[in-house]
mmCIF file of the N, C-alpha and C atoms, coordinates in Angstrom:
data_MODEL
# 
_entry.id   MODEL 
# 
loop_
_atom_site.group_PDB 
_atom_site.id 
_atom_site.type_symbol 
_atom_site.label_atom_id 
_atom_site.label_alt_id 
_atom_site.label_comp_id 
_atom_site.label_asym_id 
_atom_site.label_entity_id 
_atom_site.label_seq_id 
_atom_site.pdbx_PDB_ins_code 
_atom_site.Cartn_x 
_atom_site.Cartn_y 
_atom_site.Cartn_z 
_atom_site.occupancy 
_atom_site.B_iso_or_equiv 
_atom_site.pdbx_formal_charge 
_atom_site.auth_seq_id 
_atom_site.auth_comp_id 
_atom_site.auth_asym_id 
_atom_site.auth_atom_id 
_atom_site.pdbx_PDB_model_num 
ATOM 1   N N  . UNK A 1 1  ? 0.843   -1.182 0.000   1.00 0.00 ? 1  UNK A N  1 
ATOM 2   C CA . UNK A 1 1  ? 0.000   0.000  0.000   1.00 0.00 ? 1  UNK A CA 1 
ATOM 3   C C  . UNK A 1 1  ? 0.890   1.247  0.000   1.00 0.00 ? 1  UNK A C  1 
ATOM 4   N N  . UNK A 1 2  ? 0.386   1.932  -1.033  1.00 0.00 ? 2  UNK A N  1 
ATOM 5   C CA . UNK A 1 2  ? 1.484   3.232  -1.247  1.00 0.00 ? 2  UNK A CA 1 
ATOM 6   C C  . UNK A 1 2  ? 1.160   4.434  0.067   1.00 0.00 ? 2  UNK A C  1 
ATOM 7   N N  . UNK A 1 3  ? 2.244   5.466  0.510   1.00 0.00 ? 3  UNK A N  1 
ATOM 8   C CA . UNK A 1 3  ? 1.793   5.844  1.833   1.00 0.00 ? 3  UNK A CA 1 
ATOM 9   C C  . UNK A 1 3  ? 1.193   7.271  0.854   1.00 0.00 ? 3  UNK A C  1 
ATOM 10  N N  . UNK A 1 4  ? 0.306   8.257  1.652   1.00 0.00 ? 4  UNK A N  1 
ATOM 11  C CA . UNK A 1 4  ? -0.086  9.147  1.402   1.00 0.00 ? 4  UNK A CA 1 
ATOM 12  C C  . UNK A 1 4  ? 0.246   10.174 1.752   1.00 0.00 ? 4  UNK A C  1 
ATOM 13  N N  . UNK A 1 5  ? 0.376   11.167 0.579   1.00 0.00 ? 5  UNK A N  1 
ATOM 14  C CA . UNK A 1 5  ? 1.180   12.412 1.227   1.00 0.00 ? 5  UNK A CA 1 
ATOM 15  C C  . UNK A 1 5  ? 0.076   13.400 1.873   1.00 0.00 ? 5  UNK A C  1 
ATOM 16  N N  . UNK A 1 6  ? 0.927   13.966 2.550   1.00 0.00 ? 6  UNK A N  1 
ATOM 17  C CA . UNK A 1 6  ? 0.362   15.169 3.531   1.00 0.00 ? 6  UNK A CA 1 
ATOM 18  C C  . UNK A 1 6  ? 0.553   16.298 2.989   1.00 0.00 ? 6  UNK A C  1 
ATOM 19  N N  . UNK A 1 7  ? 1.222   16.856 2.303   1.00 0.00 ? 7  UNK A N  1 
ATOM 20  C CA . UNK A 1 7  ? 1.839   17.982 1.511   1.00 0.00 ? 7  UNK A CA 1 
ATOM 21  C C  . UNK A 1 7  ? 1.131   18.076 0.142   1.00 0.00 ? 7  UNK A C  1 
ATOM 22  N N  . UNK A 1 8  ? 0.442   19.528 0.120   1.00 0.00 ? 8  UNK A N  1 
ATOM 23  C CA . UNK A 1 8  ? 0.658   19.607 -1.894  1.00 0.00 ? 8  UNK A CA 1 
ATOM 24  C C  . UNK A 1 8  ? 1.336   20.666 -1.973  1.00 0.00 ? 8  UNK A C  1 
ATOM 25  N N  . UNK A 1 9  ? 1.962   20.487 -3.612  1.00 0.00 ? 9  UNK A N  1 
ATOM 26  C CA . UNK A 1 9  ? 3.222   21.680 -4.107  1.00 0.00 ? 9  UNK A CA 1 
ATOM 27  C C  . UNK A 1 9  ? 1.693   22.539 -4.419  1.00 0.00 ? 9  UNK A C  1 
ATOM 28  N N  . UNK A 1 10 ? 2.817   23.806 -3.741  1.00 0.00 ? 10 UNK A N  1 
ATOM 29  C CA . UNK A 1 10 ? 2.061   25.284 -4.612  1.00 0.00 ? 10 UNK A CA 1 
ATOM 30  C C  . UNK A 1 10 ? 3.375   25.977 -5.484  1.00 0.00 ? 10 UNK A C  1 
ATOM 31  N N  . UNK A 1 11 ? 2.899   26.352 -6.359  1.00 0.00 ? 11 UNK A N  1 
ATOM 32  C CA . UNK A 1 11 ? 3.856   27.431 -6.849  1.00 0.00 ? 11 UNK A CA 1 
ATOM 33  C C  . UNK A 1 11 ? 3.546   28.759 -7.259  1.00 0.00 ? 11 UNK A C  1 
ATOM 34  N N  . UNK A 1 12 ? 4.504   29.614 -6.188  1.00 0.00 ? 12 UNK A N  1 
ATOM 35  C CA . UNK A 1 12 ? 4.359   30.808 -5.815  1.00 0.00 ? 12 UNK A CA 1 
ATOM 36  C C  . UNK A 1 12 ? 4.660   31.580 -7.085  1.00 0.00 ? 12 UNK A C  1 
ATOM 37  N N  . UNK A 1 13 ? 4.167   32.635 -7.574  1.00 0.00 ? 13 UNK A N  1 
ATOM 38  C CA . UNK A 1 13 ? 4.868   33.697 -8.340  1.00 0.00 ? 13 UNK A CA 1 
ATOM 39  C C  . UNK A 1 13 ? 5.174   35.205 -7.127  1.00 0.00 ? 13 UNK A C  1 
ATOM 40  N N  . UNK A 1 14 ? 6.327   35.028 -7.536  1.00 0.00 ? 14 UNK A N  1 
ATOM 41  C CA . UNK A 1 14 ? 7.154   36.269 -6.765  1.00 0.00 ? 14 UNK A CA 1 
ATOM 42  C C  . UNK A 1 14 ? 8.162   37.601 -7.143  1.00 0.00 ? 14 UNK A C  1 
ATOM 43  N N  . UNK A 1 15 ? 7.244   38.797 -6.671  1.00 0.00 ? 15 UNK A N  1 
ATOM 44  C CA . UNK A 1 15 ? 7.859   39.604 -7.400  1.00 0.00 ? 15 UNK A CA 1 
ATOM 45  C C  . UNK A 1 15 ? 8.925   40.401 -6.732  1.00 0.00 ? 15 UNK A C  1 
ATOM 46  N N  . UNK A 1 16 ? 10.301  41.355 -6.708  1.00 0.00 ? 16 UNK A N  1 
ATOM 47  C CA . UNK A 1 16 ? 10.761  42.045 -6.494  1.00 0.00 ? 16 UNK A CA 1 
ATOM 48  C C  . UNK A 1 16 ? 10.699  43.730 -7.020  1.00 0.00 ? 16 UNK A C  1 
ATOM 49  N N  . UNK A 1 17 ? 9.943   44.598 -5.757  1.00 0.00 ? 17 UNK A N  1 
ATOM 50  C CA . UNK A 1 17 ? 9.685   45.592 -6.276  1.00 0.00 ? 17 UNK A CA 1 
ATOM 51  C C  . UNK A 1 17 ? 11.140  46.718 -6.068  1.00 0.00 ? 17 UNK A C  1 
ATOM 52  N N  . UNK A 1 18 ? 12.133  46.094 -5.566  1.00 0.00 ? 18 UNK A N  1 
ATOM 53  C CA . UNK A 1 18 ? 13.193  46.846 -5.428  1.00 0.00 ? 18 UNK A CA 1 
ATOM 54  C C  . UNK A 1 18 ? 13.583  47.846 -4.166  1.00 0.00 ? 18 UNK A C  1 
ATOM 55  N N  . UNK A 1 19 ? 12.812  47.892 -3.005  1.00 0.00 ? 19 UNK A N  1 
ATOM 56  C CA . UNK A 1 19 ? 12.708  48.528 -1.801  1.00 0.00 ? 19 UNK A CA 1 
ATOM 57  C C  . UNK A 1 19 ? 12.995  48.324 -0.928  1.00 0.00 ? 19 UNK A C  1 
ATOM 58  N N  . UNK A 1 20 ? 13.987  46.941 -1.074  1.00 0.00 ? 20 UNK A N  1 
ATOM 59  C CA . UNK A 1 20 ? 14.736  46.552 0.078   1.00 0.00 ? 20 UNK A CA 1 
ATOM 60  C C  . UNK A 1 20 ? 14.167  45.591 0.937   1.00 0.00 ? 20 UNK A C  1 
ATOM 61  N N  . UNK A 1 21 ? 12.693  44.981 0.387   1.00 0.00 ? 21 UNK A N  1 
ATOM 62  C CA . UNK A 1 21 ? 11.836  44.161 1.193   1.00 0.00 ? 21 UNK A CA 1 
ATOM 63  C C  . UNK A 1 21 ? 11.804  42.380 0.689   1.00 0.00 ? 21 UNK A C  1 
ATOM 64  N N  . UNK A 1 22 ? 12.675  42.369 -0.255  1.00 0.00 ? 22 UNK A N  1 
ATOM 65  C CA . UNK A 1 22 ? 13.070  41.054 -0.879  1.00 0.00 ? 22 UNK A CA 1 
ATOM 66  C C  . UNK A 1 22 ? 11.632  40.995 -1.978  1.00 0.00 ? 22 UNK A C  1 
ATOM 67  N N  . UNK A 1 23 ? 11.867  39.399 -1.802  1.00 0.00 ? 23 UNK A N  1 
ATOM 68  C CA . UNK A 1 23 ? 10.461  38.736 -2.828  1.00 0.00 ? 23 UNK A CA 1 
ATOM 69  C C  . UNK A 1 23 ? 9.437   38.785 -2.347  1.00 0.00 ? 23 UNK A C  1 
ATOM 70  N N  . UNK A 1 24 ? 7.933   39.505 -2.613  1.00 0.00 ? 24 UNK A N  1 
ATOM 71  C CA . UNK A 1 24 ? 6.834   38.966 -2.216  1.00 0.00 ? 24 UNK A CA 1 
ATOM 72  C C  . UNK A 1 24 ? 6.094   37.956 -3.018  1.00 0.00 ? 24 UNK A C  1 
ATOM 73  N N  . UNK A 1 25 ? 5.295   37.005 -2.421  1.00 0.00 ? 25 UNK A N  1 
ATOM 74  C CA . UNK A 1 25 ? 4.219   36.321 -3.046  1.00 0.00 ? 25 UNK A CA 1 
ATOM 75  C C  . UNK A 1 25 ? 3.183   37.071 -3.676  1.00 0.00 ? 25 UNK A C  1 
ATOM 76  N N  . UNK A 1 26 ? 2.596   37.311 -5.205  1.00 0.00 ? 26 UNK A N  1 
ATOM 77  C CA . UNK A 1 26 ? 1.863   37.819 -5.732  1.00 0.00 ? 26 UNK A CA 1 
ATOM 78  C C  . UNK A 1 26 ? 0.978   37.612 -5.751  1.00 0.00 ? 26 UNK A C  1 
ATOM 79  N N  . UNK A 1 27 ? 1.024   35.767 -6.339  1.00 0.00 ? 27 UNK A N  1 
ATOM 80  C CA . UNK A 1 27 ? 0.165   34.868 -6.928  1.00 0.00 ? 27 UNK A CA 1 
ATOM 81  C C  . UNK A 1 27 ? 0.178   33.522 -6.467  1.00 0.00 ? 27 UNK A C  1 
ATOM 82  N N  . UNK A 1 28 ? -0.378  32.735 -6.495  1.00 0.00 ? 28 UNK A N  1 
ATOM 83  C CA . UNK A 1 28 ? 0.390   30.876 -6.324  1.00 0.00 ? 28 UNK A CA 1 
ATOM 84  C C  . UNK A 1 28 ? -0.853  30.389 -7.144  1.00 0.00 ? 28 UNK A C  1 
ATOM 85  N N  . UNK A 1 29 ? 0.086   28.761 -7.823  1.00 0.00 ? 29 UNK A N  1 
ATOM 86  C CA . UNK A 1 29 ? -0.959  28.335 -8.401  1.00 0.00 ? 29 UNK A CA 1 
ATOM 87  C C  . UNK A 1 29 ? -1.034  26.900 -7.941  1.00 0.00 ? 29 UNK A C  1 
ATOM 88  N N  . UNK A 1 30 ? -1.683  25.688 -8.439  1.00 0.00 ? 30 UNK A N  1 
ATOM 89  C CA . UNK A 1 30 ? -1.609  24.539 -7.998  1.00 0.00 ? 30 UNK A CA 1 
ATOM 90  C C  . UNK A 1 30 ? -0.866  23.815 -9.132  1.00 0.00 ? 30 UNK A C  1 
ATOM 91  N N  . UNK A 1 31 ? -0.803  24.307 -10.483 1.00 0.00 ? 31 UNK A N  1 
ATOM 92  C CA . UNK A 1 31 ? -0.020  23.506 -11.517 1.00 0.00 ? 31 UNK A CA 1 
ATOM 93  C C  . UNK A 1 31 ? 1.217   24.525 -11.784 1.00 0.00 ? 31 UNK A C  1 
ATOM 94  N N  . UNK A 1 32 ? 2.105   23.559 -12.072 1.00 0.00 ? 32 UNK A N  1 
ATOM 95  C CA . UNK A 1 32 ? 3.331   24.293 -12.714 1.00 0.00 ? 32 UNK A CA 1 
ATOM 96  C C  . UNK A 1 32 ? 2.940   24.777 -13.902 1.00 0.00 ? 32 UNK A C  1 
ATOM 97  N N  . UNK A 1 33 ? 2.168   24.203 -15.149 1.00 0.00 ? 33 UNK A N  1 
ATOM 98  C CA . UNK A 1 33 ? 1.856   24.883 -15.811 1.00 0.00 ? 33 UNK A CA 1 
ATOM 99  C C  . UNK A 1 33 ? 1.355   26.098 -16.379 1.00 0.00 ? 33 UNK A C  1 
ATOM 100 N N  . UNK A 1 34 ? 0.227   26.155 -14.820 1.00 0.00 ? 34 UNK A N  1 
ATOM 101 C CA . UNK A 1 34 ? -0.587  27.283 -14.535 1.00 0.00 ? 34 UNK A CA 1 
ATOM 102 C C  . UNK A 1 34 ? 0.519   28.577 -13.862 1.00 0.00 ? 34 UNK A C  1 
ATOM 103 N N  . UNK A 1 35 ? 1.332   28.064 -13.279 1.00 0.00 ? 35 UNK A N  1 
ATOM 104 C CA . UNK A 1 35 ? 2.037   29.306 -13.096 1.00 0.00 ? 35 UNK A CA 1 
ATOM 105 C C  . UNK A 1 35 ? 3.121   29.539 -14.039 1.00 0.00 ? 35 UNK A C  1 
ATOM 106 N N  . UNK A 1 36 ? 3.546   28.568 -14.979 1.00 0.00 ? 36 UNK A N  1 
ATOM 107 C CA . UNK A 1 36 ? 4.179   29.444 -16.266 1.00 0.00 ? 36 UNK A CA 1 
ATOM 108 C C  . UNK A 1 36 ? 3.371   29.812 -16.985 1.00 0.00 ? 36 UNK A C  1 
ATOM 109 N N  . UNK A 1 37 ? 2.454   30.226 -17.280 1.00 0.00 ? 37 UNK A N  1 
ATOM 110 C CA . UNK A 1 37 ? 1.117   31.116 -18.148 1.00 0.00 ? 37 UNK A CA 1 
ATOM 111 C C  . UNK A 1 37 ? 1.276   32.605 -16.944 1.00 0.00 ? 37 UNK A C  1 
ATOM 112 N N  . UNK A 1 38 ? 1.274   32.348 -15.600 1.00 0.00 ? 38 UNK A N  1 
ATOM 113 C CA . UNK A 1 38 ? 0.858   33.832 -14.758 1.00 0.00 ? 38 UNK A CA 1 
ATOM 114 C C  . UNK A 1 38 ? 2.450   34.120 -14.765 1.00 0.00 ? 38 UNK A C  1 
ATOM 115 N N  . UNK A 1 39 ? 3.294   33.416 -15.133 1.00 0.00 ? 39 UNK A N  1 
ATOM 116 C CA . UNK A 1 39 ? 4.985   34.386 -14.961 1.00 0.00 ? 39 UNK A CA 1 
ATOM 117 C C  . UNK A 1 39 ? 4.659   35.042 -16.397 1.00 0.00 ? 39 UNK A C  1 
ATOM 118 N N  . UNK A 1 40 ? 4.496   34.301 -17.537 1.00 0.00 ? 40 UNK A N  1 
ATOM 119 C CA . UNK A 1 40 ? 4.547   35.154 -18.752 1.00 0.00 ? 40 UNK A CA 1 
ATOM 120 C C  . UNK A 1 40 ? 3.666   36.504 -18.708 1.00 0.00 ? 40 UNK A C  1 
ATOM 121 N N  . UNK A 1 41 ? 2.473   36.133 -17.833 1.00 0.00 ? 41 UNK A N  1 
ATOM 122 C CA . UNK A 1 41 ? 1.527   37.284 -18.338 1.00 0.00 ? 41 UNK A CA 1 
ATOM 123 C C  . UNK A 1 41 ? 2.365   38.308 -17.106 1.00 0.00 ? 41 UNK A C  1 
ATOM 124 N N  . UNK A 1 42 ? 2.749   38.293 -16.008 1.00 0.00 ? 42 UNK A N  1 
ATOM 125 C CA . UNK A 1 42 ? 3.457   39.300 -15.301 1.00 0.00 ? 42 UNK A CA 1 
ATOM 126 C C  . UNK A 1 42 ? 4.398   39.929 -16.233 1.00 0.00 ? 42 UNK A C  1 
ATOM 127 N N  . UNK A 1 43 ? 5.850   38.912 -16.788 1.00 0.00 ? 43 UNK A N  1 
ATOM 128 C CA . UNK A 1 43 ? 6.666   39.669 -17.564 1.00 0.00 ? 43 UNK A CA 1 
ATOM 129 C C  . UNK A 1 43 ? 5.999   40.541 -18.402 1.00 0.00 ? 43 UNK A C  1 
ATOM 130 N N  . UNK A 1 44 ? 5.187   40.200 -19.176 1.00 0.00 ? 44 UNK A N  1 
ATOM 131 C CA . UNK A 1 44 ? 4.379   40.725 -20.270 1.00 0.00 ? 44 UNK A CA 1 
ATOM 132 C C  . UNK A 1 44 ? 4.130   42.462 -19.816 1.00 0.00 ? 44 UNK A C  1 
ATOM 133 N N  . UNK A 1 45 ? 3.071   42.200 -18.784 1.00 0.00 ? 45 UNK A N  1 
ATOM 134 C CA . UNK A 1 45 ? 2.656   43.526 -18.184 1.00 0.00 ? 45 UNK A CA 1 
ATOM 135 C C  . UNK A 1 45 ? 3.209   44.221 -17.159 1.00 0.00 ? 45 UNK A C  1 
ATOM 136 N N  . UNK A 1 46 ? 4.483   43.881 -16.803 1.00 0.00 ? 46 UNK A N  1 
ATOM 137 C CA . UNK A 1 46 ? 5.382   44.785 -15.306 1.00 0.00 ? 46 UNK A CA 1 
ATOM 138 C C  . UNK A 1 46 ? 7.097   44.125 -16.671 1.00 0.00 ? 46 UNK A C  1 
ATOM 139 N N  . UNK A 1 47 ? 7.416   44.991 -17.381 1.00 0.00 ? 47 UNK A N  1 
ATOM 140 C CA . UNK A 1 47 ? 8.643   44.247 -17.408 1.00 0.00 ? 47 UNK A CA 1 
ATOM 141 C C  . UNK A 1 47 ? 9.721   44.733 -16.773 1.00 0.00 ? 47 UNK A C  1 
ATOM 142 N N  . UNK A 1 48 ? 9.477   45.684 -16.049 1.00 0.00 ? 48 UNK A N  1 
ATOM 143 C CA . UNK A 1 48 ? 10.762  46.432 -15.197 1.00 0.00 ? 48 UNK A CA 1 
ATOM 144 C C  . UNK A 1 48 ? 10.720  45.247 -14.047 1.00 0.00 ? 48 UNK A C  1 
ATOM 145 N N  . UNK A 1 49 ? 9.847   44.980 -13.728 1.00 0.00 ? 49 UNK A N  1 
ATOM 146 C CA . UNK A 1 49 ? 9.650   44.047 -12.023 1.00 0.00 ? 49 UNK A CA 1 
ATOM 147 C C  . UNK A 1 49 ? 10.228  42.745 -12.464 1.00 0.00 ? 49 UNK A C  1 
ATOM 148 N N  . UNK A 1 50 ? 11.477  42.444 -11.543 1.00 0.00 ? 50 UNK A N  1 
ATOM 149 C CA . UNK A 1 50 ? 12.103  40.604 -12.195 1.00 0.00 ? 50 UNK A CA 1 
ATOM 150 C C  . UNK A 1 50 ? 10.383  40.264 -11.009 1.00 0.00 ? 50 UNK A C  1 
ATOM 151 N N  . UNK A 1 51 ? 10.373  38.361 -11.665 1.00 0.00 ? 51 UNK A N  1 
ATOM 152 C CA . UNK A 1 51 ? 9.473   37.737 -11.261 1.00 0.00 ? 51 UNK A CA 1 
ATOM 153 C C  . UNK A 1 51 ? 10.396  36.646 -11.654 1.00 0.00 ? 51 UNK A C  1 
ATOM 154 N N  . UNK A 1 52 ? 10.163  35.659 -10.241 1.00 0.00 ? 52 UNK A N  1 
ATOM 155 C CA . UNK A 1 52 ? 9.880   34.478 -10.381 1.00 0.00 ? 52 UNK A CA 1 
ATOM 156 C C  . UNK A 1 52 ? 9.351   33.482 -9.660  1.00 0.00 ? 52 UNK A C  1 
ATOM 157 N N  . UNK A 1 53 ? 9.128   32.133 -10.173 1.00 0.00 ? 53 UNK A N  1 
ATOM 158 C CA . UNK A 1 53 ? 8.691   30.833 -9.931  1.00 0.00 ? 53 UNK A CA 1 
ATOM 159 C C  . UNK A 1 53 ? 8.977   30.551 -8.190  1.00 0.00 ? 53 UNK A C  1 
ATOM 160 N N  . UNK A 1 54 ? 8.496   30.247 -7.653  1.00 0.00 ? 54 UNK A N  1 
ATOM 161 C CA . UNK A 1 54 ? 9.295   29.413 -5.977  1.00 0.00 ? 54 UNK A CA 1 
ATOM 162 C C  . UNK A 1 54 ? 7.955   28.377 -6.016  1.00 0.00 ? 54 UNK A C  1 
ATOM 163 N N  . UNK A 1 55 ? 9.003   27.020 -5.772  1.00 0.00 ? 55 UNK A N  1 
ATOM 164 C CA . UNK A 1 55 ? 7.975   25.928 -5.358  1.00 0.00 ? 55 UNK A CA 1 
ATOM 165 C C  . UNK A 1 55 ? 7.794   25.497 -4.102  1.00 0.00 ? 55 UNK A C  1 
ATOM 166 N N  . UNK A 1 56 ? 6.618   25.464 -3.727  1.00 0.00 ? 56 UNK A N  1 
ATOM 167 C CA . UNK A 1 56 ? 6.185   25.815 -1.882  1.00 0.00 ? 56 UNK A CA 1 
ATOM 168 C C  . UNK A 1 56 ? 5.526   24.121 -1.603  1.00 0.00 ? 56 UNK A C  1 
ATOM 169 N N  . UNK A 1 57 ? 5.530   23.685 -0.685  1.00 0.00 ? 57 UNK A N  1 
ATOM 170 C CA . UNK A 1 57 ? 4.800   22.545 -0.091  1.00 0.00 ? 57 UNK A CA 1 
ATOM 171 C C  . UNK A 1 57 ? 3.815   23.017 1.174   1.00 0.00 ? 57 UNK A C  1 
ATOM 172 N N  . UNK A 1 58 ? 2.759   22.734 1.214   1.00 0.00 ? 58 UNK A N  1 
ATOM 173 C CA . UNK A 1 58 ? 1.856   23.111 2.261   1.00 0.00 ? 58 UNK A CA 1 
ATOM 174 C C  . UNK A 1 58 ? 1.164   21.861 2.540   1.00 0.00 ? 58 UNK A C  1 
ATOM 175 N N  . UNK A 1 59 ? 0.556   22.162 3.900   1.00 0.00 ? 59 UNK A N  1 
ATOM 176 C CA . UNK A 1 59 ? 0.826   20.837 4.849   1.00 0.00 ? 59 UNK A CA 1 
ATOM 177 C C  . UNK A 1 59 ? -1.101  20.372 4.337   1.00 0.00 ? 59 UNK A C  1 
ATOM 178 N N  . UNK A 1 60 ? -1.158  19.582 3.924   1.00 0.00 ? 60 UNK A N  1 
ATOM 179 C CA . UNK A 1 60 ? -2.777  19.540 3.609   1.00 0.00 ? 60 UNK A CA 1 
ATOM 180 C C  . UNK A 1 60 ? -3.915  19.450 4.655   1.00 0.00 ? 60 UNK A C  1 
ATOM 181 N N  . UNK A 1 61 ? -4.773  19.915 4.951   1.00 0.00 ? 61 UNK A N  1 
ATOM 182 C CA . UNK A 1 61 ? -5.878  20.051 5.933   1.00 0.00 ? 61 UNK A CA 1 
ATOM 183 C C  . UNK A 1 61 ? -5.995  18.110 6.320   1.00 0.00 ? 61 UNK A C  1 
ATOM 184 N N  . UNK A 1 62 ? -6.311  17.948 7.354   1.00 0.00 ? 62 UNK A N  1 
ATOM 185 C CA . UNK A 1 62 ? -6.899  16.651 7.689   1.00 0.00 ? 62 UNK A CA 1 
ATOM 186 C C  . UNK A 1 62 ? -8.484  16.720 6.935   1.00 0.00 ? 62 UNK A C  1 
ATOM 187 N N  . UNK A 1 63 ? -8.409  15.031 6.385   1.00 0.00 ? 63 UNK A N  1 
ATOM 188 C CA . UNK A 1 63 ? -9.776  14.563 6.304   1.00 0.00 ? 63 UNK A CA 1 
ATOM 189 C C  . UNK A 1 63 ? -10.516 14.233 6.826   1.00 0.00 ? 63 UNK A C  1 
ATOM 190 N N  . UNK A 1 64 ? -11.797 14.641 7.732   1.00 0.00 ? 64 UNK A N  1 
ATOM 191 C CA . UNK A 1 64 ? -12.632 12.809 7.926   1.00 0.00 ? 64 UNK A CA 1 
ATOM 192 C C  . UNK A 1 64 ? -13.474 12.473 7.698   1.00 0.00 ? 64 UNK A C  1 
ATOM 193 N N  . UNK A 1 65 ? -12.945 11.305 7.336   1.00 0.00 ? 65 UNK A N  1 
ATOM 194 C CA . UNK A 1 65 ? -13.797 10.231 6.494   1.00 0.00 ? 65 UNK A CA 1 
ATOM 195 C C  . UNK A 1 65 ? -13.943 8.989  6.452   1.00 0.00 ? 65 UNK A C  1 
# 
């Protein structure tokens, strides 16, 4: 029996606005895919602001059932 994880990946989009406050979280998505579509559309529309990708694990809510 395979064990079950407790964790799902999020992936954060994170921007640097240059103020000395590091990376904030903008956005997060649940697919990697889905957050390379929201990095392009950021570059697209902020291209002065770097952005990127961070892959996050969060602890999943208990079930019961």
């Amino acid at each position: 029996m395979a064990r079950e994880r407790t964790t799902d990946d999020v992936w954060e989009i994170q921007q640097d606005w240059g103020y000395g406050d590091g990376w904030e979280c903008v956005d997060a998505e649940t697919s990697f895919k889905a957050a390379k579509k929201s990095l392009q559309e950021y570059r697209e529309n902020q291209p002065a602001v770097p952005v990127r990708i961070k892959k996050r694990r969060v602890k999943k809510e208990p079930t019961n059932a």
